[in-house]
Backbone as CSV, one residue per row, in Angstrom:
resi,resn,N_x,N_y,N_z,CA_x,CA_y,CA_z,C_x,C_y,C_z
1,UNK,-4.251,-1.469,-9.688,-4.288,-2.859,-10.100,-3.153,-3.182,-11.053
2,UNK,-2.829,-2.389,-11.966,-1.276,-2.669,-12.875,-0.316,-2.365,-12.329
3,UNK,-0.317,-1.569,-10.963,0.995,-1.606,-10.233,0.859,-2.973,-9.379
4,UNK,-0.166,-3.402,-9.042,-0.135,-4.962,-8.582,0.716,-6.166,-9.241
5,UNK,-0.166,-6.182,-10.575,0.020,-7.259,-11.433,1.794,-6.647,-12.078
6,UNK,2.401,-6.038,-12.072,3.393,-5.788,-12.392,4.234,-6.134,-11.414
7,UNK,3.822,-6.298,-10.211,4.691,-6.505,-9.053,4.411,-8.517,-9.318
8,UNK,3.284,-8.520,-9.490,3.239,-10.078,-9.556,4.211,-10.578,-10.613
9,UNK,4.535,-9.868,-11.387,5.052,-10.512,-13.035,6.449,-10.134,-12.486
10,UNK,6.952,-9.511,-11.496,8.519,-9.502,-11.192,9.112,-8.105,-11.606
11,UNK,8.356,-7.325,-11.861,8.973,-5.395,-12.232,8.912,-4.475,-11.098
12,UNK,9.495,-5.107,-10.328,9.115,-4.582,-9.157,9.236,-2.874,-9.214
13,UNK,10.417,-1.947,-10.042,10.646,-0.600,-10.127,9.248,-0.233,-10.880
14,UNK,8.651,-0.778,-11.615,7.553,-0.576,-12.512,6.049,-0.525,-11.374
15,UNK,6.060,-1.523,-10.742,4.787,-1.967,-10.041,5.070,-0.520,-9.086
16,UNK,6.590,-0.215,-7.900,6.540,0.902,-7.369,6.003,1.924,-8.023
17,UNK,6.292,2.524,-9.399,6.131,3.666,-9.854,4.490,3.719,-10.749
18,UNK,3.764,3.135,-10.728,2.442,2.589,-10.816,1.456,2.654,-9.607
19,UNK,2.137,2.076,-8.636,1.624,2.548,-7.422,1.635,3.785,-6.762
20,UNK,2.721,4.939,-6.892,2.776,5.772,-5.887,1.819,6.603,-7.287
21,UNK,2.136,6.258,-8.319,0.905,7.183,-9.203,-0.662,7.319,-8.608
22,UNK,-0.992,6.042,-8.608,-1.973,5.904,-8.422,-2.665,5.981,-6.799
23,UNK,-1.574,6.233,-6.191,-1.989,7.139,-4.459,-1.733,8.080,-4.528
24,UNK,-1.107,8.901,-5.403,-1.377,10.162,-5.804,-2.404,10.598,-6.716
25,UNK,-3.239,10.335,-7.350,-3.964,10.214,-8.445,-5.413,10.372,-7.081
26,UNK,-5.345,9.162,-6.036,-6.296,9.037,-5.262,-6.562,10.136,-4.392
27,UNK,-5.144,10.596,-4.007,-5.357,11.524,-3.192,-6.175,12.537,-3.750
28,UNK,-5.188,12.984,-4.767,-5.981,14.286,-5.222,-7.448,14.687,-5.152
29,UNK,-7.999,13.689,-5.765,-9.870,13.190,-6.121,-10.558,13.106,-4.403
30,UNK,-10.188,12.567,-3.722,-10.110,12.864,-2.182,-11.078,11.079,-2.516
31,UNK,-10.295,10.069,-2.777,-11.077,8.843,-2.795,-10.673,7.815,-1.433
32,UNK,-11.326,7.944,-0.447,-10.424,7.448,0.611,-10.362,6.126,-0.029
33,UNK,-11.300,5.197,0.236,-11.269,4.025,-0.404,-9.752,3.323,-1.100
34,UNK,-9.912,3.720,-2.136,-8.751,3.703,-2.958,-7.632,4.435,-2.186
35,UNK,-7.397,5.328,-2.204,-6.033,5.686,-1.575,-5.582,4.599,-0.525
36,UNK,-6.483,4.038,0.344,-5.861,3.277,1.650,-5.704,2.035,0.670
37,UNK,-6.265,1.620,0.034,-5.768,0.108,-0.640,-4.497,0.863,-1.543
38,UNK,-4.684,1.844,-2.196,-3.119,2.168,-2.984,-2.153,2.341,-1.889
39,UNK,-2.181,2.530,-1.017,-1.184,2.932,0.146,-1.096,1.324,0.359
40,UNK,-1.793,0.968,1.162,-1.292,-0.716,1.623,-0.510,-1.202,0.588
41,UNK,-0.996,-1.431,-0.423,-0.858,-1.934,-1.568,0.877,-1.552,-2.082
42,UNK,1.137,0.024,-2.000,2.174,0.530,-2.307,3.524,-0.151,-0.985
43,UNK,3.052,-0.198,0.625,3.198,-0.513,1.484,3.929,-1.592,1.381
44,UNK,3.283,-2.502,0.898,3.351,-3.890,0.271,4.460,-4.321,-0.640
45,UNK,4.385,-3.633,-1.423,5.615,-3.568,-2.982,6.634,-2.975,-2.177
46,UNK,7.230,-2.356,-1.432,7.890,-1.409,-0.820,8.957,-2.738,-0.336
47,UNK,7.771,-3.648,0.538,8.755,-4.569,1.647,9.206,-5.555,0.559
48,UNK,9.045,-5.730,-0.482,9.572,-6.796,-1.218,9.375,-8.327,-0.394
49,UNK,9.957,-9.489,-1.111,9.777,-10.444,-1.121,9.687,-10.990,0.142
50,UNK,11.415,-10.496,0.724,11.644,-11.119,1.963,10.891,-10.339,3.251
51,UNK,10.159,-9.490,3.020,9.555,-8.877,4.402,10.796,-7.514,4.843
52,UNK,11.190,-7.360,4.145,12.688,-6.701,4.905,12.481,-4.746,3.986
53,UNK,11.748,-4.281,4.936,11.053,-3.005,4.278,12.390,-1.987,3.097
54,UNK,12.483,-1.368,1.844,13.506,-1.242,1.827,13.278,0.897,2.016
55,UNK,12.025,1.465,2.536,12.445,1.983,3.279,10.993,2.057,4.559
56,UNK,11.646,2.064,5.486,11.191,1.814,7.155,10.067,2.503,6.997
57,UNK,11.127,3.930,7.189,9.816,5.381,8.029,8.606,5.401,6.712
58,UNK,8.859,4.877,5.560,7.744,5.248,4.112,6.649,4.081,4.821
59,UNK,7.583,2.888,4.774,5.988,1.788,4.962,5.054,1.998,6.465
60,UNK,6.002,2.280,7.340,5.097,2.381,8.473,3.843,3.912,8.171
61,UNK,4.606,4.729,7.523,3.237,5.967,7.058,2.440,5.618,5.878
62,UNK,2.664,5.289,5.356,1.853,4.334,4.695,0.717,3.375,5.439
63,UNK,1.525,2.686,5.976,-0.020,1.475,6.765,-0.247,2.116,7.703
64,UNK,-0.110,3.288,8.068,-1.122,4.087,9.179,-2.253,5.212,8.405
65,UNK,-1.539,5.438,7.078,-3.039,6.048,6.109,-3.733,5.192,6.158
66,UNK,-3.122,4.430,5.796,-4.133,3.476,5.313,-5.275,2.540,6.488
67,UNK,-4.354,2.000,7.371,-5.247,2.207,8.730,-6.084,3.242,9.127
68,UNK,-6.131,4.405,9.434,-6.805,5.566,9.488,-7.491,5.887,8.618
69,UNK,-7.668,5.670,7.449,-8.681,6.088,6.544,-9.629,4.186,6.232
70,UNK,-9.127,3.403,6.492,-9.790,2.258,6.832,-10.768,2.325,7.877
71,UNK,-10.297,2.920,9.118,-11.004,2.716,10.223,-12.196,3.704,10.167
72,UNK,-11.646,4.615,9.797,-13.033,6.023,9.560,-13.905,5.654,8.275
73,UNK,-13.538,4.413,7.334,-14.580,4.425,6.581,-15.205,2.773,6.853
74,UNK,-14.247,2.173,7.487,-14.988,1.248,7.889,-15.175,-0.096,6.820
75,UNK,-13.105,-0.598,6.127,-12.946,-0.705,4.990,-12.153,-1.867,5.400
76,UNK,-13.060,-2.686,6.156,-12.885,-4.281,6.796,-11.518,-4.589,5.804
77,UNK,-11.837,-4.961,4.549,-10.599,-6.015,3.868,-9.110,-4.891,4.443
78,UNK,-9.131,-3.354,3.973,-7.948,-3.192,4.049,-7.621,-2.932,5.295
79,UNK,-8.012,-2.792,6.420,-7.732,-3.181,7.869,-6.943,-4.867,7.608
80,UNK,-8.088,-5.481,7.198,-6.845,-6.884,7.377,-5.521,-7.034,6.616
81,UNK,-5.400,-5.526,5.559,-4.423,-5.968,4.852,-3.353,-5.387,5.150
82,UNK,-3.585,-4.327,5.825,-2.689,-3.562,6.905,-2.339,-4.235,8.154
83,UNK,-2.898,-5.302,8.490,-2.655,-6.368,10.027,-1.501,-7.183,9.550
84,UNK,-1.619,-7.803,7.941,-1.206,-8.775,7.486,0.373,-8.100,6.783
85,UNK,0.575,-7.358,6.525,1.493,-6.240,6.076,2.166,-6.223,7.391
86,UNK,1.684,-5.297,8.417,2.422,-5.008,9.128,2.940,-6.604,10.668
87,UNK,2.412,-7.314,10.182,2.916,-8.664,10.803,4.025,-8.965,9.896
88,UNK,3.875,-9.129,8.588,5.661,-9.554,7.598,6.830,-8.772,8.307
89,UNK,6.241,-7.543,8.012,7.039,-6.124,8.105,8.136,-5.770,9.633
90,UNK,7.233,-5.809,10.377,7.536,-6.050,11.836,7.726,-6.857,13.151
């Protein structure tokens, strides 16, 4: 959530490095939940403003954790947020 709101307030190097903490942080603990919204989420900050990913092969593995651990837990919002991501994106 502070790698969010940091991305909202315009830090974008800050909001990245907040985020990949905290999908690492998730992983570890084995929290699917969280990890697939930190992944989208990270996914997200990645493509910046204009939709224009600034790197490719990271966001597409990214919204496929996160898809895949969505679908096996059955984590409706971040399925749509991975639809909505990867429609800017692609």
């Amino acid at each position: 959530m502070i790698g969010n709101l940091a991305g909202y307030l315009g830090r974008q190097d800050e909001a990245e490095r907040r985020l990949r903490h905290a999908l690492e942080a998730h992983r570890e603990v084995g929290a699917a939940h969280w990890t697939a919204r930190a992944a989208v989420d990270l996914a997200g900050c990645l493509l910046g403003p204009d939709g224009i990913p600034d790197g490719r092969t990271e966001v597409i593995q990214l919204l496929d954790e996160a898809r895949r651990l969505a679908e096996a837990g059955g984590y409706g919002a971040v399925t749509r947020q991975v639809a909505e991501i990867s429609g800017r994106a692609f």
